[in-house]
N, C-alpha and C positions, 0 to 999 in steps of 0.2 A: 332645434339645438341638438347637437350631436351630443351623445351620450354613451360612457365606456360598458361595454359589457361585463356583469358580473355576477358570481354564482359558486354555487358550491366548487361546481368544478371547475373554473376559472384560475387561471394560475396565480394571480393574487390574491385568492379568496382566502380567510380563515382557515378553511374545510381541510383542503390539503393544498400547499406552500409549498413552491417549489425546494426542491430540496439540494440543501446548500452544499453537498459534496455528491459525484456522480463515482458510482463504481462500474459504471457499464461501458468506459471508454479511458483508454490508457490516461497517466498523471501525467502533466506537461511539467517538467522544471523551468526553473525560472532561467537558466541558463540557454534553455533546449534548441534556440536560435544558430547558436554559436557555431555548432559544428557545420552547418549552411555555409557562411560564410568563410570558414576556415578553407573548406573545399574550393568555391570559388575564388578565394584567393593563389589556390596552384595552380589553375588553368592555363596560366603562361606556359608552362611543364607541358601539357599538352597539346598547345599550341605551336612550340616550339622543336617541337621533339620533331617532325615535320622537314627541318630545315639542318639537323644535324645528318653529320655521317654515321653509319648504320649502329654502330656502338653507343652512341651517344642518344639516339634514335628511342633504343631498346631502354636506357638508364633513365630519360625525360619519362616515356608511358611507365615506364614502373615506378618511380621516385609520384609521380600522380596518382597513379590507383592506390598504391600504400597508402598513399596519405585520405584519398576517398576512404579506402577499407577501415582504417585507423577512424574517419571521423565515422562512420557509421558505427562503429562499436564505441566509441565515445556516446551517440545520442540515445542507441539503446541503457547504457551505461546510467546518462543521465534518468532515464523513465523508469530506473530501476531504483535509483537511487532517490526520485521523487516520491514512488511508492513505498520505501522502508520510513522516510524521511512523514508521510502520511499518517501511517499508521503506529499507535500506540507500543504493540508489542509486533516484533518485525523478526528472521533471520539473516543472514547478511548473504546478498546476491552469491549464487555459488561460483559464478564466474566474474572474476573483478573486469567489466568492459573498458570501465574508463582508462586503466590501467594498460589492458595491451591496445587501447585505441591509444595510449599514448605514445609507447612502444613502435607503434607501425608506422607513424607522424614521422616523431625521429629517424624513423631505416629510412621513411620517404624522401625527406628533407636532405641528407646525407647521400642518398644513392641519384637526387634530381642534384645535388650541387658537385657532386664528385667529377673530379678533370685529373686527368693524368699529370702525377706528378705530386696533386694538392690532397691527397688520401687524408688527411690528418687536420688538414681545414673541415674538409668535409664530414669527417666523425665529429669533429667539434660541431660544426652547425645541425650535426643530427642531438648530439645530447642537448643541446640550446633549444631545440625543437621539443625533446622530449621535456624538459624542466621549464618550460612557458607553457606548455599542455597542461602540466603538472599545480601550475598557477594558475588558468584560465578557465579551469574545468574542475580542481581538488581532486580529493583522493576518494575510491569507491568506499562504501562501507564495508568493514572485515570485519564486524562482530554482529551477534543477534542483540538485540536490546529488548527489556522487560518480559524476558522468559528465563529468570533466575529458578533452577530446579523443577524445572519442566522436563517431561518423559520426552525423546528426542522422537521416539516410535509412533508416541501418541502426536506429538506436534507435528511429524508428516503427514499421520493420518490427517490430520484436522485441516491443512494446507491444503493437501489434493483436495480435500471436500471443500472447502473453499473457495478453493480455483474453478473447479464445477459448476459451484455455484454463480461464482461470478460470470461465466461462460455464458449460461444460462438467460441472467440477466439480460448481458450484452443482447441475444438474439431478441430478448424480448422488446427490447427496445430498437432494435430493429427494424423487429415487423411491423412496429407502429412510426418509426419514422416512414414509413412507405407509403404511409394514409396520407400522412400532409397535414393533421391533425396536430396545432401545439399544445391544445389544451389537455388530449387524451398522454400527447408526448410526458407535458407534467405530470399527470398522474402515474404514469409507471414510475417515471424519478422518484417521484415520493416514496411508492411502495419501494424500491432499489434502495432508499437512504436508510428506509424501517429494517431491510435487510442485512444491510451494512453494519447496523448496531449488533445488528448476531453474530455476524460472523466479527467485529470487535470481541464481542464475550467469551470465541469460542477460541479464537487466537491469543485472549490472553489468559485463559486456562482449557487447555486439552481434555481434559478430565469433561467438559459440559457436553462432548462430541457425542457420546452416546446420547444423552437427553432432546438434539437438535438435529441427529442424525437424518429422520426423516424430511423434517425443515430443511434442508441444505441440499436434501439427494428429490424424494418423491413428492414433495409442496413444489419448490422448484422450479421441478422437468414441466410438473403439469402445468404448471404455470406459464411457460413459456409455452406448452403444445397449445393450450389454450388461446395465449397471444396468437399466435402466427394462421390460427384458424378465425379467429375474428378478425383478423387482418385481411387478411383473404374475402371473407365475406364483407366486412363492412366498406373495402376500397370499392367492392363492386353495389352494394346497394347502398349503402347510406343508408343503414334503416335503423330509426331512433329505438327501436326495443332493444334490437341486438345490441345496441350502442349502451343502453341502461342495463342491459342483463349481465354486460362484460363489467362495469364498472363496478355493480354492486357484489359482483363476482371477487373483483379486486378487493373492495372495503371489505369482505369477510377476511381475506387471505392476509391482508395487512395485519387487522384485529388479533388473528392468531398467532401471525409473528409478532406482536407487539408482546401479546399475553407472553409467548415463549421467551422472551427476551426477559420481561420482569418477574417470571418464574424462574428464572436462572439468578436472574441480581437478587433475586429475595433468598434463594441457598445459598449465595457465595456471604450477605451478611449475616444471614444464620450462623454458617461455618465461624464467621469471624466474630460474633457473637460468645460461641462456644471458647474460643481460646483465649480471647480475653476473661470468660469466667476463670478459667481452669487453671491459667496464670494468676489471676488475682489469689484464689484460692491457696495455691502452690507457694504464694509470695509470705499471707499471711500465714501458714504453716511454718512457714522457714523463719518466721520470724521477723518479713521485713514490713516494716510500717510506714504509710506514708507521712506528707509533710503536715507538722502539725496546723491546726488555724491560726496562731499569731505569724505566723511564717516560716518560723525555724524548721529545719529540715533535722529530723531523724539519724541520728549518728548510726554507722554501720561499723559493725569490728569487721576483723580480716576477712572472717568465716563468712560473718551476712554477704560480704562483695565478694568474693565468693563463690556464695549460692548464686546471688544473680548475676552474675557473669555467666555461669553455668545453665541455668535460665533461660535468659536471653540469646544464646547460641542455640537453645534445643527449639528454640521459637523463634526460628528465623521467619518462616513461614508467616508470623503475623505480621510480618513488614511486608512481603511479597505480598500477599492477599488482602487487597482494601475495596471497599465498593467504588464500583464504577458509575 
């Protein structure tokens, strides 16, 4: 009787479980199909352009590639907007795609339908182009989100390091999809998701960059030189030490990003620990007391509301800052 194979390192083992979110290969939106078909629906445009005379000719290939170019910066657009839409604390794409990919739709739509004479039809079915874009795909994200009074110098920093890291990743998993290995494939994922929570912490306070610095830059790198060297050797011998020396190699490096990550969540509730003393403290100095135990709430004159009004604006920061 056949029998499934299982083990620590098995991909549905306990041990290490595949890991439910990948950073080592772009986000697909749920949309990201779209612009596919959008394109092959102009192909008559290029088809056609064929059998016009030479002006007509030129307007059919260009009213098509606009509209190719357009959907291209639409799909980028979308993978851009799948990744802000992923992550917790995000900046907003510096270049809106979705936007001029809708832009170039409409000039496409408008310069393939344009005929002497009908100039005004055709700007109409370019803006019709453009505002079904606008429906079919929404609008890019224009703002950061959960990076309320974050240093803008530090959150670059922390970005590129970030992005590095992800980089990183990526190769590593690379070099081991090249083995043919899925169960080795798991286990980097996993250690990739351990990593993922870091750089979570570090995006959504800049300030942890210096404590993770090395974690993000020289943990990392070696880590991926590492991959792509046991990659190498083990596609060519299959030899089960190598195969255990890499792995246990990985459970340290995990362990350490893990430690690093709950060594960061244990400062950030310290920190938030401290301000809510410091507010309490400050609250009953001023006078203000909470609700008593039958229920009734504590009357406040002008002054007490007040103070905490005053208070509470100098402590914005304890709303920003909660554990993660």
């Amino acid at each position: 009787m056949a029998q499934r194979y299982g083990g620590r390192h098995s991909p549905d083992s306990s041990g290490h479980a595949p890991a439910q979110r990948l950073t080592t290969g772009p986000r697909l939106h749920r949309l990201s199909s779209r612009p596919k078909w959008v394109t092959i629906a102009a192909v008559p445009f290029l088809f056609s352009a064929f059998f016009q005379p030479p002006v007509g000719m030129v307007m059919n290939l260009a009213g098509f590639g606009l509209i190719a170019a357009g959907m291209w910066l639409t799909r980028d657009g979308l993978a851009a907007q799948a990744a802000y839409d992923a992550r917790p604390t995000a900046r907003a794409p510096a270049i809106p795609r979705k936007l001029f990919g809708g832009v170039l739709a409409g000039l496409g739509l408008g310069l393939g339908a344009a005929e002497p004479g009908a100039i005004a039809g055709a700007a109409l079915i370019g803006i019709a182009g453009f505002a079904l874009h606008l429906l079919a795909f929404g609008a890019d994200p224009m703002k950061a989100k959960g990076m309320n009074g974050t240093d803008d110098f530090q959150a670059d920093r922390a970005a590129r390091m970030i992005e590095d890291g992800e980089a990183h990743l990526s190769q590593m998993l690379e070099a081991i999809r090249r083995i043919g290995d899925r169960r080795l494939e798991a286990r980097v994922m996993s250690f990739a998701a351990t990593v993922e929570d870091l750089f979570d912490q570090v995006r959504s306070d800049p300030r942890d960059l210096s404590a993770a610095r090395r974690y993000l830059g020289v943990y990392l790198q070696g880590a991926r030189d590492a991959t792509q060297k046991f990659g190498n050797i083990y596609a060519r011998s299959r030899d089960a030490q190598t195969r255990s020396a890499y792995e246990a190699f990985l459970d340290d490096l995990e362990n350490d990003f893990k430690a690093r990550s709950e060594k960061l969540l244990d400062g950030d509730r310290d920190d938030l620990t401290i301000e809510i003393s410091v507010l309490r403290e400050r609250l009953q100095r001023e006078g203000v007391r909470p609700a008593r135990d039958d229920g009734e709430t504590a009357q406040l004159n002008s002054e007490d509301a007040r103070t905490m009004d005053d208070l509470l604006s100098r402590n914005e920061t304890l709303h920003s800052r909660k554990p993660r």
